[in-house]
Structure formats: C-alpha cells, structure tokens
NUVO-42445 format. One record per atom (N, C-alpha, C, CB): residue number from 1; atom name; x negated, z, y negated. Coordinates in pm, 1 decimal, always signed. Glycine has a CB too. Example, Ala and Ser with C-alpha at 12.3 -4.5 7.8 and 13.67 -1.06 7.14 Angstrom:
// NUVO-42445
+-----+------+----------+----------+----------+
!  nr ! atom !        X !        Z !        Y !
+-----+------+----------+----------+----------+
!   1 !    N !  -1319.0 !   +780.0 !   +569.0 !
!   1 !   CA !  -1230.0 !   +780.0 !   +450.0 !
!   1 !    C !  -1320.0 !   +780.0 !   +330.0 !
!   1 !   CB !  -1130.8 !   +904.6 !   +447.3 !
!   2 !    N !  -1285.0 !   +708.0 !   +225.0 !
!   2 !   CA !  -1367.0 !   +714.0 !   +106.0 !
!   2 !    C !  -1290.0 !   +787.0 !     -3.0 !
!   2 !   CB !  -1408.4 !   +572.5 !    +59.8 !
+-----+------+----------+----------+----------+
END
This chain:
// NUVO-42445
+-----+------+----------+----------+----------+
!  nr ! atom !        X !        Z !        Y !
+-----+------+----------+----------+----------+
!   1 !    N !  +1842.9 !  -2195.4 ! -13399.7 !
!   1 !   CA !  +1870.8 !  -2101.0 ! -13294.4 !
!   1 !    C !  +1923.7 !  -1970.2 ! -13353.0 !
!   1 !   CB !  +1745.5 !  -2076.1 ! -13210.6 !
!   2 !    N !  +1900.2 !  -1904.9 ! -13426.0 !
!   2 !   CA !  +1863.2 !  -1822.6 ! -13534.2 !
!   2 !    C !  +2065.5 !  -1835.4 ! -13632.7 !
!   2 !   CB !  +1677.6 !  -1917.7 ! -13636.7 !
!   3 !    N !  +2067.0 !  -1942.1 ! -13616.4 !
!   3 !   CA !  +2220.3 !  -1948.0 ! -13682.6 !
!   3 !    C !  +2329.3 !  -1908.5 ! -13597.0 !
!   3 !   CB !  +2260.7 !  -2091.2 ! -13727.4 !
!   4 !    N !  +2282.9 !  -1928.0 ! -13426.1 !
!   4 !   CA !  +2420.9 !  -1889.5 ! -13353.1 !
!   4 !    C !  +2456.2 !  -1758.6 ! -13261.5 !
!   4 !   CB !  +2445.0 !  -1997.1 ! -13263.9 !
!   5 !    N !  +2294.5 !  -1660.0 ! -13328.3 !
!   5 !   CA !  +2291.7 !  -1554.6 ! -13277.6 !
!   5 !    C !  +2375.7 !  -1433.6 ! -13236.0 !
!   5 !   CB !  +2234.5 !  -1534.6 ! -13325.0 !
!   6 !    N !  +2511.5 !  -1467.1 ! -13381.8 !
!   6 !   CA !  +2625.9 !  -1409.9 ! -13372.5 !
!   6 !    C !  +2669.5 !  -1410.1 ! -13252.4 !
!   6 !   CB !  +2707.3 !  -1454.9 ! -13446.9 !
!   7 !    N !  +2674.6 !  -1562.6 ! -13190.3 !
!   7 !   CA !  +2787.8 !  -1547.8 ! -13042.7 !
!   7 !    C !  +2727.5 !  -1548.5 ! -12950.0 !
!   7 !   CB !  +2893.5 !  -1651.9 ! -13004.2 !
!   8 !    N !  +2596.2 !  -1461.4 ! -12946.1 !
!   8 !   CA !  +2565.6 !  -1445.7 ! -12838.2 !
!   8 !    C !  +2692.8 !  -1317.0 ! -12744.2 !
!   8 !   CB !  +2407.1 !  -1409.6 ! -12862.4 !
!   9 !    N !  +2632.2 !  -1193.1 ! -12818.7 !
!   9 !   CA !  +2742.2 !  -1132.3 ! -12781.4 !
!   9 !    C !  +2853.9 !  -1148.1 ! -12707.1 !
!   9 !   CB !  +2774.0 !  -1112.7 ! -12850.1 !
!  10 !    N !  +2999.9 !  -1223.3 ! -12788.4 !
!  10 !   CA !  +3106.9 !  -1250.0 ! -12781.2 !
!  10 !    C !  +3096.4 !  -1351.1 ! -12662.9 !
!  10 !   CB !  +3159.2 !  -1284.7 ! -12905.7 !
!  11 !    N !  +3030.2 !  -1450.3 ! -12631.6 !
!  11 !   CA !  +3018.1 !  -1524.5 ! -12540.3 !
!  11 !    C !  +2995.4 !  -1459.9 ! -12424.7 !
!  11 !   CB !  +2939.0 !  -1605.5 ! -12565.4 !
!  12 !    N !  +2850.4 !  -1379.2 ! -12411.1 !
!  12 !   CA !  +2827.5 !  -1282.5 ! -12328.8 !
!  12 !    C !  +2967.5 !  -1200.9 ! -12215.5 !
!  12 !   CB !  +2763.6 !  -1189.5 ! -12433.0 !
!  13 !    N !  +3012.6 !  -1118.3 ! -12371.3 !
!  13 !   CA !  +3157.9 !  -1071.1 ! -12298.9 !
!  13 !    C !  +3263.5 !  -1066.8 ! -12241.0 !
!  13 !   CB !  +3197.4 !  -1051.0 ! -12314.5 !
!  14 !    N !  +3299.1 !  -1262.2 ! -12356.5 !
!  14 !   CA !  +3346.0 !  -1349.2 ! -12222.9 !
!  14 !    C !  +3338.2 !  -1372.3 ! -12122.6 !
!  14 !   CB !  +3343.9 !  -1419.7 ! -12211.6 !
!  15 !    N !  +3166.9 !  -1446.8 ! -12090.3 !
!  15 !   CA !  +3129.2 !  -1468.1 ! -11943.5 !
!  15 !    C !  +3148.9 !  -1340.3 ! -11819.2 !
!  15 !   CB !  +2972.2 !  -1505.1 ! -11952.9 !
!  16 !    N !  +3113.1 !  -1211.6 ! -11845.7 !
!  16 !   CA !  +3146.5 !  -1078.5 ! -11817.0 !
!  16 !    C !  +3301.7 !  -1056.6 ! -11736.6 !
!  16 !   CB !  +3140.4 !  -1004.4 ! -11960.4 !
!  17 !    N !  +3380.3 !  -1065.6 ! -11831.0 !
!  17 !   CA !  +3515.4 !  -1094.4 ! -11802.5 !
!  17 !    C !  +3585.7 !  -1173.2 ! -11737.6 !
!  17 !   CB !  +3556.2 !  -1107.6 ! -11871.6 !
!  18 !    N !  +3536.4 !  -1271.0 ! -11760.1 !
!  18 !   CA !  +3644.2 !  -1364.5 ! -11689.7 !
!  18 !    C !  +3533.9 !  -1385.3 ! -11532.3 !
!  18 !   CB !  +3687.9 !  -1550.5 ! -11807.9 !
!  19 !    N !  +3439.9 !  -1394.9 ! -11524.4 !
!  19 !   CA !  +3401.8 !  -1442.5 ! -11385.9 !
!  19 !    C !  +3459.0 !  -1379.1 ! -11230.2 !
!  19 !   CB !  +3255.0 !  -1423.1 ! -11389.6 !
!  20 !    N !  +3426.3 !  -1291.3 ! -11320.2 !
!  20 !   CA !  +3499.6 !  -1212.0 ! -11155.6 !
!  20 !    C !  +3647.3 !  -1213.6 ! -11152.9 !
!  20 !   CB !  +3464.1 !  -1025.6 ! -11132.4 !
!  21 !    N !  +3718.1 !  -1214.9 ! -11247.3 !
!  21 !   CA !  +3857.0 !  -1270.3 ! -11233.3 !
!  21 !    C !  +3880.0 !  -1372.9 ! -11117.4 !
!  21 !   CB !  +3894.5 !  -1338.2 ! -11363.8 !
!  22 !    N !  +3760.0 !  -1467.5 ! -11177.2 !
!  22 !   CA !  +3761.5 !  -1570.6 ! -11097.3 !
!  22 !    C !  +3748.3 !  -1593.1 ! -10955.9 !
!  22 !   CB !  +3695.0 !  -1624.2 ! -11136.4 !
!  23 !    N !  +3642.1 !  -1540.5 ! -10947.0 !
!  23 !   CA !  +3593.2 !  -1483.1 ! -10797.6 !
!  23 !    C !  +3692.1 !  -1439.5 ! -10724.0 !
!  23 !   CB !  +3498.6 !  -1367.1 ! -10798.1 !
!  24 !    N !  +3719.0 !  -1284.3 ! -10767.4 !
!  24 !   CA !  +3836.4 !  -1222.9 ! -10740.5 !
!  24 !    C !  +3974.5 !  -1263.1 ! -10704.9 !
!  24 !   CB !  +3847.5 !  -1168.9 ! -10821.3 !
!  25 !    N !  +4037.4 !  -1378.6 ! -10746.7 !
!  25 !   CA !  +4139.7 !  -1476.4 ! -10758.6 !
!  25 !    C !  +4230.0 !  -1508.0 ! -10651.6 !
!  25 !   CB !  +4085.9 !  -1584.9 ! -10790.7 !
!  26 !    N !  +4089.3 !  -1538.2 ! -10539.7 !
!  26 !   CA !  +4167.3 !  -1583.8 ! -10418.9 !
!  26 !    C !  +4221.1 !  -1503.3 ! -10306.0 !
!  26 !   CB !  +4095.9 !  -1666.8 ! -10360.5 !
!  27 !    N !  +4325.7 !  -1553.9 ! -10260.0 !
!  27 !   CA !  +4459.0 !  -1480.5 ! -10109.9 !
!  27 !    C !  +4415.5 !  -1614.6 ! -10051.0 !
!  27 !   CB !  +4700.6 !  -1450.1 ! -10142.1 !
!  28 !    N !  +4531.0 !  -1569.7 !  -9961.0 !
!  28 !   CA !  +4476.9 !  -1640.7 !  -9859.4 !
!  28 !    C !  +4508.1 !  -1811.4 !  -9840.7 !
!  28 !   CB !  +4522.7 !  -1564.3 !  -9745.1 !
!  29 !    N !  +4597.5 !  -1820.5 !  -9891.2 !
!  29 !   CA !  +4670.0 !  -1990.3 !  -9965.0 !
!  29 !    C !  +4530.9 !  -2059.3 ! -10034.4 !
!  29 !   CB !  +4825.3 !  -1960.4 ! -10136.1 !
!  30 !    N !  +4482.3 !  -2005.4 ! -10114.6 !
!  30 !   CA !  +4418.4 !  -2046.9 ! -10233.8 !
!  30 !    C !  +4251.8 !  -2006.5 ! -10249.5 !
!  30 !   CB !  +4504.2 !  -1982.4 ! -10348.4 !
!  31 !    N !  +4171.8 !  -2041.8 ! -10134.4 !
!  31 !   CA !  +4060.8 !  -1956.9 ! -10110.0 !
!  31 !    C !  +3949.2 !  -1994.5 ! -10212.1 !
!  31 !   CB !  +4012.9 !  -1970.4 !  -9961.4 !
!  32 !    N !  +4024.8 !  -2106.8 ! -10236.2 !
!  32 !   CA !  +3870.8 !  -2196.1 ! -10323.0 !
!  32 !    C !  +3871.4 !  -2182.8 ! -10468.0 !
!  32 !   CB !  +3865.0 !  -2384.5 ! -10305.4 !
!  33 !    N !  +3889.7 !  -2061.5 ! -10504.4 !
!  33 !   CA !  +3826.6 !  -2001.9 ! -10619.6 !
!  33 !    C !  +3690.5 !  -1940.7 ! -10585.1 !
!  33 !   CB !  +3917.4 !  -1897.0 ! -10679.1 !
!  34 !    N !  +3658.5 !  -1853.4 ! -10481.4 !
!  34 !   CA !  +3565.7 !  -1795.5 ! -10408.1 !
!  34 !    C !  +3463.2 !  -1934.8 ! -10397.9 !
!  34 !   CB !  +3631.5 !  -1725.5 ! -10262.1 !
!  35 !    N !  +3455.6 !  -2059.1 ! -10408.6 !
!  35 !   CA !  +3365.2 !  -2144.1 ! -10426.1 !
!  35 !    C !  +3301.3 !  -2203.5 ! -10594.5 !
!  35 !   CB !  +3425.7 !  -2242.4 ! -10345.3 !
!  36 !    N !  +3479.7 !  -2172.3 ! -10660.1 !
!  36 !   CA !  +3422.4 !  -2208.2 ! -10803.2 !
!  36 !    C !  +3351.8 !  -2079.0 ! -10872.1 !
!  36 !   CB !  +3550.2 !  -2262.7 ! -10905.1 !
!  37 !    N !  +3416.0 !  -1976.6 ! -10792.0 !
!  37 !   CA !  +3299.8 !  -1842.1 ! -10866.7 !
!  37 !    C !  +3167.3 !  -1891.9 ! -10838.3 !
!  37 !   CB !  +3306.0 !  -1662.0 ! -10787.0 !
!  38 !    N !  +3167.4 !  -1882.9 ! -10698.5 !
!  38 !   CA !  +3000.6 !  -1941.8 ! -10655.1 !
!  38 !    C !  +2936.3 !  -2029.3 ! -10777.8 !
!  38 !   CB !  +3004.9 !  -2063.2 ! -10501.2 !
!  39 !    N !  +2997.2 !  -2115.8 ! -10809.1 !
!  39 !   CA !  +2969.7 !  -2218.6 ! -10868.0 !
!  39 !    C !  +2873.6 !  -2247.2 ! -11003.3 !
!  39 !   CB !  +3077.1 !  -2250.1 ! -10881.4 !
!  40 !    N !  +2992.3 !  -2080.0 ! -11053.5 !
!  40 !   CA !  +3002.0 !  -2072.9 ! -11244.7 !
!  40 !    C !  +2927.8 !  -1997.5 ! -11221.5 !
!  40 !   CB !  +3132.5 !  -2028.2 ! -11358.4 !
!  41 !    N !  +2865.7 !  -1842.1 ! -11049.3 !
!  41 !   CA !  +2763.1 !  -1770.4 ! -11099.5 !
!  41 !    C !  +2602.6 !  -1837.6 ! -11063.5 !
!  41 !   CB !  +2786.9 !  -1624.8 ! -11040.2 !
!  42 !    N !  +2611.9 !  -1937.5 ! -10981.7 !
!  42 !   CA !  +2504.0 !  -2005.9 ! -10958.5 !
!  42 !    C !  +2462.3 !  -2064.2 ! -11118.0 !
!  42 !   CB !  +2536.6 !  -2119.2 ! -10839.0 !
!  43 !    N !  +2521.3 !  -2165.5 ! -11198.6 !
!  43 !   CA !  +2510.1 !  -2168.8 ! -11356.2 !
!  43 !    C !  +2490.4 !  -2074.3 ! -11433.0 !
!  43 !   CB !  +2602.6 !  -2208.6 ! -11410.6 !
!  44 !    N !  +2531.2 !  -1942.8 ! -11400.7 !
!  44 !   CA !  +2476.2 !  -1859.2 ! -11526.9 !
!  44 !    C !  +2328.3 !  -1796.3 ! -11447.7 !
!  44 !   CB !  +2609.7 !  -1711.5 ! -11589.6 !
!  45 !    N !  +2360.1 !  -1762.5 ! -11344.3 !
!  45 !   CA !  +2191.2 !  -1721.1 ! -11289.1 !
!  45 !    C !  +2083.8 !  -1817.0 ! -11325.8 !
!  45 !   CB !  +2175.2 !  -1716.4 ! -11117.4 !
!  46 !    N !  +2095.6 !  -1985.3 ! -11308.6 !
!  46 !   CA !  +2022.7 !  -2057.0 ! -11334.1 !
!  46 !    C !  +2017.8 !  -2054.7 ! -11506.2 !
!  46 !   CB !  +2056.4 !  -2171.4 ! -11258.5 !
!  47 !    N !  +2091.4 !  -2028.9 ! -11617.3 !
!  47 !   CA !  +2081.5 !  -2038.0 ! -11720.3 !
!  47 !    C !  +1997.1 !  -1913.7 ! -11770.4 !
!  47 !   CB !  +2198.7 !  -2062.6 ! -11763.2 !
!  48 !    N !  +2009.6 !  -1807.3 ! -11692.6 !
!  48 !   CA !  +1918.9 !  -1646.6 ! -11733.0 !
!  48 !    C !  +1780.1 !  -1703.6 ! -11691.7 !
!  48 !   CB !  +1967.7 !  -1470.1 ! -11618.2 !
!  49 !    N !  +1783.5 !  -1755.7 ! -11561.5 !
!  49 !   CA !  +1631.6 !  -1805.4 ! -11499.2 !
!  49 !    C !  +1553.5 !  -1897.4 ! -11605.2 !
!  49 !   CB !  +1651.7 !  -1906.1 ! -11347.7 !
!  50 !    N !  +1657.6 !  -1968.6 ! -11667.1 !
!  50 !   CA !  +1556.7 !  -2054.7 ! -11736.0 !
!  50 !    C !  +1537.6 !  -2026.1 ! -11864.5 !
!  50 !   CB !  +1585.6 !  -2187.0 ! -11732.0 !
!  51 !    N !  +1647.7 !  -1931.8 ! -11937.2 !
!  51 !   CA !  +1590.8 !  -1875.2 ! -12074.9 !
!  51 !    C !  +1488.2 !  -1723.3 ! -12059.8 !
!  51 !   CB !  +1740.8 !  -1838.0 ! -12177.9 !
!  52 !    N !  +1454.4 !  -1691.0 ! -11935.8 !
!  52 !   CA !  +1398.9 !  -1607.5 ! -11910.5 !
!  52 !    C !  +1196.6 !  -1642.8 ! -11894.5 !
!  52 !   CB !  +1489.8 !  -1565.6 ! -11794.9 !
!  53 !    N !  +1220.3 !  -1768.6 ! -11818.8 !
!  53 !   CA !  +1123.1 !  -1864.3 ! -11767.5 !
!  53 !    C !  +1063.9 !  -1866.0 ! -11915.5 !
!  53 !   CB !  +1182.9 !  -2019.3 ! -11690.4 !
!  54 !    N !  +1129.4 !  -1925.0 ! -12021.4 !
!  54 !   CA !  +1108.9 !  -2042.7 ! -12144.2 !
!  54 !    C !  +1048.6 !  -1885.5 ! -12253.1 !
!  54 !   CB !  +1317.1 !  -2164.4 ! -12215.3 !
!  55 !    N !  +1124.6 !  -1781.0 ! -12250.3 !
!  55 !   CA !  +1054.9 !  -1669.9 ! -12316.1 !
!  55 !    C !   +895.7 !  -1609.8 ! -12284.4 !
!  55 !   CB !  +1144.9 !  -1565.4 ! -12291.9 !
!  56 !    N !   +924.1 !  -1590.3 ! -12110.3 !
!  56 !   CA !   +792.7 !  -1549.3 ! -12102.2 !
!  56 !    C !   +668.9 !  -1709.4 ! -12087.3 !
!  56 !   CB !   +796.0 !  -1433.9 ! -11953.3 !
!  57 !    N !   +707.5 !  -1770.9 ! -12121.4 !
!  57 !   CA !   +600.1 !  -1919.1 ! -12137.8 !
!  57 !    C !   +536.7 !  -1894.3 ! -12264.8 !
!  57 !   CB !   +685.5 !  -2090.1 ! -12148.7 !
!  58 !    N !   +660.2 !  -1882.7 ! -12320.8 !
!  58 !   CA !   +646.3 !  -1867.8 ! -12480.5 !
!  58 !    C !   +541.2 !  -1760.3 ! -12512.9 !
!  58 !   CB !   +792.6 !  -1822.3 ! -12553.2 !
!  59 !    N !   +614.4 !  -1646.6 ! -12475.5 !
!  59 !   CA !   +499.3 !  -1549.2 ! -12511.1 !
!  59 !    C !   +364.3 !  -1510.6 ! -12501.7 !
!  59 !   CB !   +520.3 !  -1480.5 ! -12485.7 !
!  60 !    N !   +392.0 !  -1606.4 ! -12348.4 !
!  60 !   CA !   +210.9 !  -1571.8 ! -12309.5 !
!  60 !    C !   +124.9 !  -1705.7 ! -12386.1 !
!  60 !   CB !   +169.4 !  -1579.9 ! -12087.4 !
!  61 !    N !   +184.5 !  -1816.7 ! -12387.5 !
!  61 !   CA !   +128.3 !  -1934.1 ! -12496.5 !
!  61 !    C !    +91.4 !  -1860.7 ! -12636.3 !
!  61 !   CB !   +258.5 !  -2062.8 ! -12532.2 !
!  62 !    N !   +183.6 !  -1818.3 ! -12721.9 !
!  62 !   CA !   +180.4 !  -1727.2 ! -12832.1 !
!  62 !    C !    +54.2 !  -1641.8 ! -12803.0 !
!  62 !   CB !   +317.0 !  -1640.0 ! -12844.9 !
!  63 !    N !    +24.9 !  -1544.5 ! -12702.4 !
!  63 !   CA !    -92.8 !  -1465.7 ! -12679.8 !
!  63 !    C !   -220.3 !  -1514.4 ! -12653.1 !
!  63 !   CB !    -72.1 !  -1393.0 ! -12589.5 !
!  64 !    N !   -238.9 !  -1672.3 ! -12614.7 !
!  64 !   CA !   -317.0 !  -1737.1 ! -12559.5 !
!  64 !    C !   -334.4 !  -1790.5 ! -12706.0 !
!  64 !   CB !   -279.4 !  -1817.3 ! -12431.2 !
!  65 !    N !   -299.3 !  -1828.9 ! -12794.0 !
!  65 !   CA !   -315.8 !  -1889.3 ! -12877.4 !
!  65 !    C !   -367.5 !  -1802.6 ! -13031.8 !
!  65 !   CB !   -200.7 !  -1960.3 ! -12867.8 !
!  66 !    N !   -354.2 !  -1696.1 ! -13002.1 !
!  66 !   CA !   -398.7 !  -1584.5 ! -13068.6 !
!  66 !    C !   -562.9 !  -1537.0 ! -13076.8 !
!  66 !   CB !   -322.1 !  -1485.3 ! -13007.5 !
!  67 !    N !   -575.3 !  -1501.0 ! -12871.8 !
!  67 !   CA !   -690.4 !  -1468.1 ! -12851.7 !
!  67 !    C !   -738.5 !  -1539.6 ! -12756.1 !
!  67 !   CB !   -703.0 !  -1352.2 ! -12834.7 !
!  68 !    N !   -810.5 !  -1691.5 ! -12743.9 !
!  68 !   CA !   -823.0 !  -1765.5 ! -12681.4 !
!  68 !    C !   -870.7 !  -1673.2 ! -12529.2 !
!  68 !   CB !   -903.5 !  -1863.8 ! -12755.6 !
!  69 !    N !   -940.3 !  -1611.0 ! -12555.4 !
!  69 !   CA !  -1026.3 !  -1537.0 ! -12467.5 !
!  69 !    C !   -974.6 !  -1464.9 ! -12408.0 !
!  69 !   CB !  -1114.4 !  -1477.5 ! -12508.2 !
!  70 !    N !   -862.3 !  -1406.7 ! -12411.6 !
!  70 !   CA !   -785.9 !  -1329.8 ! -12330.3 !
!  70 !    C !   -682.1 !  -1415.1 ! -12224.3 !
!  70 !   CB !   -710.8 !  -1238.1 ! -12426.0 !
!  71 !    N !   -702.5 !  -1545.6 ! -12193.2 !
!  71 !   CA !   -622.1 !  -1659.3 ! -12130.2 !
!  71 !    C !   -626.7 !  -1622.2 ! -11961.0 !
!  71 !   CB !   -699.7 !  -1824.8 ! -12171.5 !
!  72 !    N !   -749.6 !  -1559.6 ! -11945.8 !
!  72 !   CA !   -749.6 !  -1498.6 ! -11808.8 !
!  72 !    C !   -656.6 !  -1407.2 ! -11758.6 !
!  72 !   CB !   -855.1 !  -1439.2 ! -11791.0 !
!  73 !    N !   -674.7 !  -1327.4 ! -11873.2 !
!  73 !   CA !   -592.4 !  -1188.7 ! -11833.2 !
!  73 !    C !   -437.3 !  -1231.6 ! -11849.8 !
!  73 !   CB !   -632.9 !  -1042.8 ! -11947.5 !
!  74 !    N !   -414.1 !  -1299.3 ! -11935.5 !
!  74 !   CA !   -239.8 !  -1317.3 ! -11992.8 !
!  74 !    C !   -180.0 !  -1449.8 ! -11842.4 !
!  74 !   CB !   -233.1 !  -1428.7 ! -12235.1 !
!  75 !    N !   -284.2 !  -1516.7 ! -11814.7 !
!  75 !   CA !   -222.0 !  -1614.7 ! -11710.8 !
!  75 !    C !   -159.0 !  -1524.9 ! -11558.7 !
!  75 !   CB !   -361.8 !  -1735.9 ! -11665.5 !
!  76 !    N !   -239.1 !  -1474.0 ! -11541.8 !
!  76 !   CA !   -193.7 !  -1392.1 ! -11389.5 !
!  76 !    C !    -98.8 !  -1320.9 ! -11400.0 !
!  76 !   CB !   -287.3 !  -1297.1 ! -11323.9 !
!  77 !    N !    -37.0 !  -1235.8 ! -11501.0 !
!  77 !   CA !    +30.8 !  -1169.1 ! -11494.2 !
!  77 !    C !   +178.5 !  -1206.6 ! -11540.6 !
!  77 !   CB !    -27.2 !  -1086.7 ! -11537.5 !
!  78 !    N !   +141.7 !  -1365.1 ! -11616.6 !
!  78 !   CA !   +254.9 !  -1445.2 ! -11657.7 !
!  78 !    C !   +307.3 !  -1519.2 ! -11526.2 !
!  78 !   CB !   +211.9 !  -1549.9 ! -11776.4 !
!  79 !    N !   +223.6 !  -1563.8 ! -11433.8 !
!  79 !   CA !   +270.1 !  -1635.8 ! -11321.2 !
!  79 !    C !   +322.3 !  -1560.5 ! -11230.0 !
!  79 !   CB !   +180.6 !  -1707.8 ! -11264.2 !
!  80 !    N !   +282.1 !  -1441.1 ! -11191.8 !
!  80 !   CA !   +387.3 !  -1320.6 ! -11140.7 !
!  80 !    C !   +481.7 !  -1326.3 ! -11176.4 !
!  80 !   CB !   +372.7 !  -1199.1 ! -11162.2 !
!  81 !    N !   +490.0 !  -1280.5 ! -11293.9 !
!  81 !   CA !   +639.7 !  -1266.5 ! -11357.5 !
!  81 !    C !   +731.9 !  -1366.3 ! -11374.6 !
!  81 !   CB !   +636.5 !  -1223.8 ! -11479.0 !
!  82 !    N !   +676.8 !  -1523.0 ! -11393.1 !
!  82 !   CA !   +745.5 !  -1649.3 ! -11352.2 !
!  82 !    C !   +819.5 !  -1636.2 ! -11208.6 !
!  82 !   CB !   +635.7 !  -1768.1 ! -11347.0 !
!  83 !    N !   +706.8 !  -1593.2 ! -11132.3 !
!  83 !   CA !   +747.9 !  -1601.4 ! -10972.1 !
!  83 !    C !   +917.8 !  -1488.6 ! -10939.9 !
!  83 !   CB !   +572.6 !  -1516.2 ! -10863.5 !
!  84 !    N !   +852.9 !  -1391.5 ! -11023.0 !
!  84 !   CA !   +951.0 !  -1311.8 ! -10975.4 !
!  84 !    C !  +1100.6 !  -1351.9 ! -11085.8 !
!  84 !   CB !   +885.7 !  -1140.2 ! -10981.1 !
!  85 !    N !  +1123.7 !  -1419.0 ! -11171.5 !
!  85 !   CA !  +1229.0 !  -1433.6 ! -11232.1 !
!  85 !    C !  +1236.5 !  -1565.6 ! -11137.7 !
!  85 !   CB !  +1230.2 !  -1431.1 ! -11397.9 !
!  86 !    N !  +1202.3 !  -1675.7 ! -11081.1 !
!  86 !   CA !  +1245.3 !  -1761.0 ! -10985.3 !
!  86 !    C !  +1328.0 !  -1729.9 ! -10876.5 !
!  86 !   CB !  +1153.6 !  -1807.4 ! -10940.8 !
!  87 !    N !  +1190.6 !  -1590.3 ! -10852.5 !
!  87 !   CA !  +1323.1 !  -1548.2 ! -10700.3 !
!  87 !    C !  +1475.3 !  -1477.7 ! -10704.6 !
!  87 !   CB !  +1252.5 !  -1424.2 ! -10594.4 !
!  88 !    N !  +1452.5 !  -1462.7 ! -10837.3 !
!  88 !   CA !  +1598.7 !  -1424.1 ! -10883.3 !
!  88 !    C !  +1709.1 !  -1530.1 ! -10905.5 !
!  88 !   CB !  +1588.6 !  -1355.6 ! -11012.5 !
!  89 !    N !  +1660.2 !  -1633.5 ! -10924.0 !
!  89 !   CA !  +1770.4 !  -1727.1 ! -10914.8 !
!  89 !    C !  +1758.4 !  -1815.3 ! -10767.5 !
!  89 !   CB !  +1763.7 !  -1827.8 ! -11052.3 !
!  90 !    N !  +1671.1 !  -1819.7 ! -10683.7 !
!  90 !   CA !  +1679.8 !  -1799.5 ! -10569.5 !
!  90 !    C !  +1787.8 !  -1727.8 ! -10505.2 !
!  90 !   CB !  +1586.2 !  -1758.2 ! -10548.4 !
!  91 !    N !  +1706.4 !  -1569.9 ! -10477.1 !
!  91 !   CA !  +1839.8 !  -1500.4 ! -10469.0 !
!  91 !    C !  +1959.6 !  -1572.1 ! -10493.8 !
!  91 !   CB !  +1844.1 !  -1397.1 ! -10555.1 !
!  92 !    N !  +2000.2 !  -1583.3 ! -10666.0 !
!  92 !   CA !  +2131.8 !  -1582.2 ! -10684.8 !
!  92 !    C !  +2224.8 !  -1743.4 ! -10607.8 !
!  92 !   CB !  +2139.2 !  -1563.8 ! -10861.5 !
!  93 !    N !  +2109.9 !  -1827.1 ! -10551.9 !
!  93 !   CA !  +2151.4 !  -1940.8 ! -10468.3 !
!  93 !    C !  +2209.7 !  -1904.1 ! -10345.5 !
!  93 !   CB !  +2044.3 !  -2026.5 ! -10439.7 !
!  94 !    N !  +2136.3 !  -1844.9 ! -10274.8 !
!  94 !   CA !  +2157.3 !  -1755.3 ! -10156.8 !
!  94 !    C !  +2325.6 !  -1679.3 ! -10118.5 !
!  94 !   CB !  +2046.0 !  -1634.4 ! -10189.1 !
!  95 !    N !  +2330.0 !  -1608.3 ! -10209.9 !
!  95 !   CA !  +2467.0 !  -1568.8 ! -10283.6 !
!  95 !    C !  +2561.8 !  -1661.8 ! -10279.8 !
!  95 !   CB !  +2454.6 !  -1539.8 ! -10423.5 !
!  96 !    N !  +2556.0 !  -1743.1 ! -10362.8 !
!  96 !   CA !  +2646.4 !  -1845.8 ! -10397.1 !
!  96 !    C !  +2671.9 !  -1915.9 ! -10276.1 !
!  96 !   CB !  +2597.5 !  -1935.1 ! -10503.6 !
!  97 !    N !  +2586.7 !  -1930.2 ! -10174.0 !
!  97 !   CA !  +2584.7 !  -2021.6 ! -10054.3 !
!  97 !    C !  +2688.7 !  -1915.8 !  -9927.0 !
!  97 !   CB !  +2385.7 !  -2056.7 ! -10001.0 !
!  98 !    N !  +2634.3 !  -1795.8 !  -9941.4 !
!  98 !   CA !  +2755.1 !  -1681.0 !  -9843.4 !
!  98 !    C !  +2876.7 !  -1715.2 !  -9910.0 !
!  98 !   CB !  +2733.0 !  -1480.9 !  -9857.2 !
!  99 !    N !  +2913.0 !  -1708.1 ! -10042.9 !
!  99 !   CA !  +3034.9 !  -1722.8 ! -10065.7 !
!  99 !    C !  +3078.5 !  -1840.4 ! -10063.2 !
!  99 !   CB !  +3064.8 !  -1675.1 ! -10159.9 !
! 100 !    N !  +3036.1 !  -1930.3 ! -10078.4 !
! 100 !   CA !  +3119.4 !  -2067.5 ! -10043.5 !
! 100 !    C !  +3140.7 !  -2056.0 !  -9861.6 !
! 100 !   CB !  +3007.4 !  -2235.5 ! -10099.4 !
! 101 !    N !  +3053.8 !  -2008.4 !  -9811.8 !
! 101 !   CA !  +3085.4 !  -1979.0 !  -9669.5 !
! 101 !    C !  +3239.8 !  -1930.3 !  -9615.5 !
! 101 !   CB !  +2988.8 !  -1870.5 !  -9635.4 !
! 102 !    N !  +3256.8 !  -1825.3 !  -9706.4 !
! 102 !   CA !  +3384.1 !  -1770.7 !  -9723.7 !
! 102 !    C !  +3499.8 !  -1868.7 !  -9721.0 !
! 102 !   CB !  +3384.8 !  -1700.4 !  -9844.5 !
! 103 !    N !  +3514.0 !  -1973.4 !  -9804.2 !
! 103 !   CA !  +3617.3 !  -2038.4 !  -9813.9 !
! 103 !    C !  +3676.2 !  -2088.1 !  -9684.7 !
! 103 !   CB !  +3592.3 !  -2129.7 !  -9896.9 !
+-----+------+----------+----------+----------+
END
C-alpha cells in the first residue's frame, strides 16, 4: 500500500478535474453525460465511504486491541461515526438519482 502512495495525489487531481468537465458537458442534444457524471460521482463517494469505513474499523480494532478494557468506550463512538460516513454516501446516492432525473 505504502509503495503507491505517490499517486495518490496525482490521481486525486485528476479525479478533481476532469469530473465536472464531465458533468458539466451536456446541451441540450447530448444530455447523458449528466447521468455518466452521476455515475463516476456515485463511485467515488462510494470509494471515500468505504476507505473511510475500513480506516475508522481499523483504528478502533487497533485501540481495542491495545486496551482491551476500553472496548466500551471506543465501540459507541466508532458506530456513530460509521453511521455518519454511511449517510454520506447515502446522501451522495440521492444526488446522483436528481441528476440522472435531469437527463
């Protein structure tokens, strides 16, 4: 993981760039870019949701595994925070579903 850290970045900036191009794209001939934006931002929301998900698992496992005894305190506040990075890609479904509306 650790070897391709470089492109995070550069990838990043890519994705940045070009999406809303994409989005952006369509007149009135050609509407169904406004569905493949939907598409590519529904995939990256779901890709933040789940490397977001997989960090805070991680971390609170890591803390649980440290101080067994503190498993009370580290669970509740990890399942919140699960909940609320879900509803963010929720949300970002929601989204994606108005704009395909559009087309």
């Amino acid at each position: 993981m650790r070897k391709f850290r470089f492109l995070a970045v550069p990838l990043t900036l890519l994705a940045v760039l070009l999406v809303p191009q994409i989005a952006f794209a369509a007149d009135e001939a050609g509407a169904g870019s406004i569905g493949l934006g939907a598409g590519i931002a529904i995939g990256v929301a779901a890709m933040g949701c789940g490397i977001g998900q997989g960090l805070a698992a991680f971390a609170a496992l890591q803390g649980i595994a440290r101080n067994p005894s503190a498993a009370g305190k580290i669970q509740t506040p990890m399942i919140i925070g699960l909940a609320l990075i879900e509803s963010l890609c929720i949300y970002a479904l929601v989204i994606a579903f108005f704009l395909q509306g559009k087309v």
